[in-house]
C-alpha positions as CSV (number, residue, x, y, z in Angstrom):
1,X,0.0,0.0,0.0
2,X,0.6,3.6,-1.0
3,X,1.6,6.1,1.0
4,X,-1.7,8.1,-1.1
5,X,-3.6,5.2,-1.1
6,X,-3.1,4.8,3.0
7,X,-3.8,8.3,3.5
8,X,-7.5,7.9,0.8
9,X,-8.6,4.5,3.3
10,X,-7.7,6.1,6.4
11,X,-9.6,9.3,5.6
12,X,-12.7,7.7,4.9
13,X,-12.8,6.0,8.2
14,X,-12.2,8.2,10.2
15,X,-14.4,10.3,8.9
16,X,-16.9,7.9,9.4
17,X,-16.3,7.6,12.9
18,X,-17.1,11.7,13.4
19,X,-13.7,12.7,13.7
20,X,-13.3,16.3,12.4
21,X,-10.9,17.2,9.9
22,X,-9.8,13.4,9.2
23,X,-7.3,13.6,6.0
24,X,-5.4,16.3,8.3
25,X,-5.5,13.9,11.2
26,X,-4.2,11.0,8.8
27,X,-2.1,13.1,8.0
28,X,-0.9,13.7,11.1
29,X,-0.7,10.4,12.0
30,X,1.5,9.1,9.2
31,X,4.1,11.8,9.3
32,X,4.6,11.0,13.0
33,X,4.6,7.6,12.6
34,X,7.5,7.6,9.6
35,X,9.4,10.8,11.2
36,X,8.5,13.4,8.1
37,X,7.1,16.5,8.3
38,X,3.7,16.4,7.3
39,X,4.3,18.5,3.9
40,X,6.9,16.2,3.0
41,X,3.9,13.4,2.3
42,X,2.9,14.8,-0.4
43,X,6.7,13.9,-2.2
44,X,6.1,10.6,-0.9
45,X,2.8,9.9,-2.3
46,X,4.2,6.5,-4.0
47,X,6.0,5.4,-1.5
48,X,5.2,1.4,-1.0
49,X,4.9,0.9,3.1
50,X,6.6,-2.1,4.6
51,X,3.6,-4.5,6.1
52,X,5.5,-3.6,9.8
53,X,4.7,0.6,9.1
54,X,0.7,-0.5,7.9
55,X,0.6,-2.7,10.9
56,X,1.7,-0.1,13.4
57,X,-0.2,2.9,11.2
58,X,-3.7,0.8,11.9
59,X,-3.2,0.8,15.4
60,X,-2.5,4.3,15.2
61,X,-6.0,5.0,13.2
62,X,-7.8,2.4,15.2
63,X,-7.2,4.5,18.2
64,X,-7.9,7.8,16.8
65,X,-11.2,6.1,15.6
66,X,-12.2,5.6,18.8
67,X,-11.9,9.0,19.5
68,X,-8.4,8.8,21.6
69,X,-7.4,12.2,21.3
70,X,-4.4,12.9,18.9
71,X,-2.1,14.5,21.3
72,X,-3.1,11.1,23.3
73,X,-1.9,8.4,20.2
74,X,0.7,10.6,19.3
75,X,2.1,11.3,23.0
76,X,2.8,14.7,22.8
77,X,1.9,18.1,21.7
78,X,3.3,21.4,20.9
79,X,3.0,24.1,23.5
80,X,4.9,27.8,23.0
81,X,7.0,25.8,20.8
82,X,8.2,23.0,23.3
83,X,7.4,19.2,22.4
84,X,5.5,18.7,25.7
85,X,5.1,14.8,25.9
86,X,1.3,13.6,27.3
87,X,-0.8,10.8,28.5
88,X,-4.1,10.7,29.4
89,X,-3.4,11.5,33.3
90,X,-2.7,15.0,32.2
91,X,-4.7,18.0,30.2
92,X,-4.0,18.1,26.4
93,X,-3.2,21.6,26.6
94,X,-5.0,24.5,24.9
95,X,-3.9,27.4,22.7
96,X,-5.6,29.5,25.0
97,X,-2.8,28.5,27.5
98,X,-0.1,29.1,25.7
99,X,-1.5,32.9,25.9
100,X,-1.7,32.5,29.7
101,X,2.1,31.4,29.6
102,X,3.0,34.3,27.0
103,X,1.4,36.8,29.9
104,X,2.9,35.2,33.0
105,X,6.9,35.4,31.2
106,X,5.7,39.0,30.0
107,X,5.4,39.7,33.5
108,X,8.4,38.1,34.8
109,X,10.4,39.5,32.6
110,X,9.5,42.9,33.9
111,X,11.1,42.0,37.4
112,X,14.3,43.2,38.5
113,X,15.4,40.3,40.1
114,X,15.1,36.4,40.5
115,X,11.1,35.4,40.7
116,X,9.3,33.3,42.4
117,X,6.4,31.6,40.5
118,X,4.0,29.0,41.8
119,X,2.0,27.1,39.2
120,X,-1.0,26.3,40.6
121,X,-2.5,22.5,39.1
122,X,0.7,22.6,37.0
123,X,-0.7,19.2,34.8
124,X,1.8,18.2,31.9
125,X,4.2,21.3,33.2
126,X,3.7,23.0,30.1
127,X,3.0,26.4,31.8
128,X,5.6,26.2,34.3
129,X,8.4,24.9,31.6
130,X,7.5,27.5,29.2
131,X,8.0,30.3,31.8
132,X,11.7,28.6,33.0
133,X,12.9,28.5,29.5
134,X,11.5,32.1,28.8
135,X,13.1,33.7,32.2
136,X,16.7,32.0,33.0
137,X,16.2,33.5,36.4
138,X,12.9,32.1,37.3
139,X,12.0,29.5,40.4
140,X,8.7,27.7,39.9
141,X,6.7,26.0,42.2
142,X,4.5,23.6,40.4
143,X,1.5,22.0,42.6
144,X,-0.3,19.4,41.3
145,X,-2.5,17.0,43.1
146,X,-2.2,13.4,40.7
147,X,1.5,11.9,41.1
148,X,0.8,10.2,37.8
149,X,0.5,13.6,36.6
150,X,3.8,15.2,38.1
151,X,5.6,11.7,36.4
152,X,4.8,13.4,33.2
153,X,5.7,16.9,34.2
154,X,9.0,15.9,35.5
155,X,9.8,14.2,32.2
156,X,9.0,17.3,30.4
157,X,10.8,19.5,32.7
158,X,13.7,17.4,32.5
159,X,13.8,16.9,28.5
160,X,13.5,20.9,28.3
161,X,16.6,21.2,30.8
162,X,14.2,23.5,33.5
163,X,14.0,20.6,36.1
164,X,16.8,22.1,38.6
165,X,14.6,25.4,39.0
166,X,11.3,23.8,39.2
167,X,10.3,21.7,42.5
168,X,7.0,19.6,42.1
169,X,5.1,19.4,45.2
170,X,2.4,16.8,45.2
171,X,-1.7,17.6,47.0
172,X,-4.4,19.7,46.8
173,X,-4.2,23.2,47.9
174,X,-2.2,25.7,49.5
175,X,-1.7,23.6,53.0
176,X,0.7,21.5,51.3
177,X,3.5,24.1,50.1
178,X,6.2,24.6,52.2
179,X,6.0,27.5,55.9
180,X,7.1,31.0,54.3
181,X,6.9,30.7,51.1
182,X,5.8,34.1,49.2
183,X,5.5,34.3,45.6
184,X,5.8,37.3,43.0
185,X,2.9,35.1,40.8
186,X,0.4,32.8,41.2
187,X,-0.6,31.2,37.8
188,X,-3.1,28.6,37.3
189,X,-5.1,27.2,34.7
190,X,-7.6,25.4,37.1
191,X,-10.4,22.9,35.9
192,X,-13.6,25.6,35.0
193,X,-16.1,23.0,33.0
194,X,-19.2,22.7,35.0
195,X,-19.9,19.1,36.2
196,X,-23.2,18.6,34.3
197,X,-21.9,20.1,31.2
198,X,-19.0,17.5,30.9
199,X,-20.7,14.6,29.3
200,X,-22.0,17.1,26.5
201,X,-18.6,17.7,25.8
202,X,-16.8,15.6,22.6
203,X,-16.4,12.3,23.3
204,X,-12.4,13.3,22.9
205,X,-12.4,15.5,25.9
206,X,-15.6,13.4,28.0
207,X,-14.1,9.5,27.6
208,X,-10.1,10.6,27.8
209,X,-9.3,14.0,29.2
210,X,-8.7,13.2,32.8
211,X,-11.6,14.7,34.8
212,X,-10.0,16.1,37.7
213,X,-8.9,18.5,35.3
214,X,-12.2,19.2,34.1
215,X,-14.7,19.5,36.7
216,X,-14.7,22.8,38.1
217,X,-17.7,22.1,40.3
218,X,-21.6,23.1,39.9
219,X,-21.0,26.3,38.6
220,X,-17.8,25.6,37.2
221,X,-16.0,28.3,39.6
222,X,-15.4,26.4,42.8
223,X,-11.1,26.3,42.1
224,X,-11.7,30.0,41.7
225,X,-13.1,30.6,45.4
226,X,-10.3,28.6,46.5
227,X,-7.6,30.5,44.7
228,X,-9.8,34.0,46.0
229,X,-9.4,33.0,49.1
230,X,-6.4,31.5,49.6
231,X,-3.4,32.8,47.4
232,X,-3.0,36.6,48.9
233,X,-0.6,35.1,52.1
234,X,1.4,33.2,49.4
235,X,2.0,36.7,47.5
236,X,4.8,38.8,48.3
237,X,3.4,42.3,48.9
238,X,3.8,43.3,44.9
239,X,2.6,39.6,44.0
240,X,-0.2,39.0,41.6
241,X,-2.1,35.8,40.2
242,X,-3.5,35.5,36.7
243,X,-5.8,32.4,35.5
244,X,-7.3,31.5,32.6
245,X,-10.9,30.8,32.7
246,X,-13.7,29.5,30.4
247,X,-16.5,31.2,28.0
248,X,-19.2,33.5,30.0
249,X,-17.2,33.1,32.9
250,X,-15.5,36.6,33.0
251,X,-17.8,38.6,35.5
252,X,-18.8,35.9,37.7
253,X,-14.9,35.4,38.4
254,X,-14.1,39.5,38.6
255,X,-16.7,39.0,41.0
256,X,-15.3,36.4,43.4
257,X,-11.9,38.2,43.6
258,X,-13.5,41.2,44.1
259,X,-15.6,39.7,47.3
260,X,-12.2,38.6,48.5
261,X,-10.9,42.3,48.4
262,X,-8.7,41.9,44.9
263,X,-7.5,44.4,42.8
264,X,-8.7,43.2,39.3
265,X,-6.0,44.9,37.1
266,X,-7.3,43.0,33.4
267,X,-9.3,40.7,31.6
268,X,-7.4,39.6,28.6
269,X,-9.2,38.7,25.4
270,X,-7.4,35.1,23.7
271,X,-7.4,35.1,20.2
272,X,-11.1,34.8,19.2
273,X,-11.4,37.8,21.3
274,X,-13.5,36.2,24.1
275,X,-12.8,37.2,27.7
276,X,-10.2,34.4,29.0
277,X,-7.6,35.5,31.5
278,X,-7.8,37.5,34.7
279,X,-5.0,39.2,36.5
280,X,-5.7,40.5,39.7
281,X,-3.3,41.9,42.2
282,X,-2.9,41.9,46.7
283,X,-6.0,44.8,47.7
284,X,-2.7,46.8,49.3
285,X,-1.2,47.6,45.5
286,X,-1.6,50.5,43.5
287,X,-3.7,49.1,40.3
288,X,-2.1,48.8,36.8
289,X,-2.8,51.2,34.2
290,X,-4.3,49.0,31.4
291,X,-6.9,50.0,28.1
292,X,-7.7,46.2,28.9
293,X,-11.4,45.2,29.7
294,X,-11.9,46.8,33.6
């Protein structure tokens, strides 16, 4: 079989299993599993595969049939421009994210001196990796509650040399980090989905996603009220926290921080200009001067 002729069969099935774009996700597939970049298919159109690369290549599809996330057959994903290796015990990362990451090192950047960051329900890493390699100078934090999840986040932190500036800490919540601590920003991309609306989800993110990461409670906002309430002792007087949060969630969330005495500095549009990323700052700071959403 073809390399053109694989690429035709494997098409139609998966789109007949529902999968969206499916000749891009064969695509996908093929040039991972023969090491070419995707383009350079299309010079290889005639290529005869060996009956050990159309054996392994099924498994591949059959997987993606079943709606196993890409990221998930593949085992890894491209965040900031890092190869951030995944499983399903940890978030496929967003693009959305990797504008949460772009504000954090923004920030960091601007400090004078050697930061401390704690990433709060760091996942795969990806946040807190992105913002080592971006800031030499950094010292991360990165909590995370699943062990099997921190496995994966040490591997990436180790693969993108950042591991000797970033110390995992393993629990949920604040109680676990280490007496004293004080950090010049809190970062989290915390689980926002509300429970019931998780099995309308695709059946990529409901059946593999893990759903700790997910499940943001009723209302989707309960990790919020924890971070509102809990994260201003773990600031250093000119600290701040950003998070990312999910569609029509904006006021509700300016609203919670506000209750908890926060200065709300922005709300920062992602790129399809919907309201996704809050930065607030301790209630004894001057605000920011921003022409961001108030």
């Amino acid at each position: 079989m073809t390399v053109l002729e694989i690429i035709k069969r494997s098409t139609d099935f998966l789109a007949k299993k529902g999968v969206d774009s499916p000749r891009l996700q064969t695509e996908l597939l093929l040039a991972h599993l023969l090491g070419l970049p995707r383009m350079k298919l299309y010079l290889n159109f005639e290529r005869v595969l060996a009956p050990s690369e159309v054996e392994k290549f099924r498994e591949l599809i059959q997987r993606r049939g079943q709606r196993e996330p890409l990221q998930y057959v593949i085992g890894s994903t491209c965040f900031c421009g890092f190869d951030i290796a995944l499983n399903q015990h940890v978030l496929i990362p967003r693009p959305e994210t990797e504008l949460l990451a772009e504000r954090g090192w923004q920030m960091l950047n601007a400090e004078h001196r050697a930061p401390l960051l704690l990433d709060f329900g760091t996942g795969s890493g990806c946040v807190a990796i992105a913002l080592a390699v971006k800031n030499p100078a950094v010292q991360i934090y990165a909590l995370e509650i699943c062990a099997d999840a921190i496995a994966v986040a040490r591997q990436n932190a180790q693969r993108h040399r950042v591991a000797e500036r970033i110390q995992f800490v393993e629990g949920d919540g604040f109680a676990v980090l280490p007496a004293g601590l004080a950090f010049d920003l809190i970062i989290s991309n915390p689980p926002y989905i509300p429970t019931a609306e998780i099995e309308t989800l695709q059946p990529e993110v409901r059946d593999y996603e893990p759903r700790r990461a997910l499940d943001g409670g009723v209302d989707g906002l309960d990790y919020f009220r924890h971070l509102a309430a809990g994260a201003s002792p773990f600031l250093k007087p000119s600290g701040g926290l950003m998070v990312e949060f999910g569609d029509g969630q904006a006021e509700a969330i300016r609203e919670i921080f506000q209750h908890e005495k926060w200065i709300v500095d922005a709300i920062h549009e992602d790129y399809t200009r919907r309201p996704r990323i809050l930065v607030a700052k301790r209630p004894d700071q001057p605000q920011i001067d921003t022409d961001e959403h108030r």
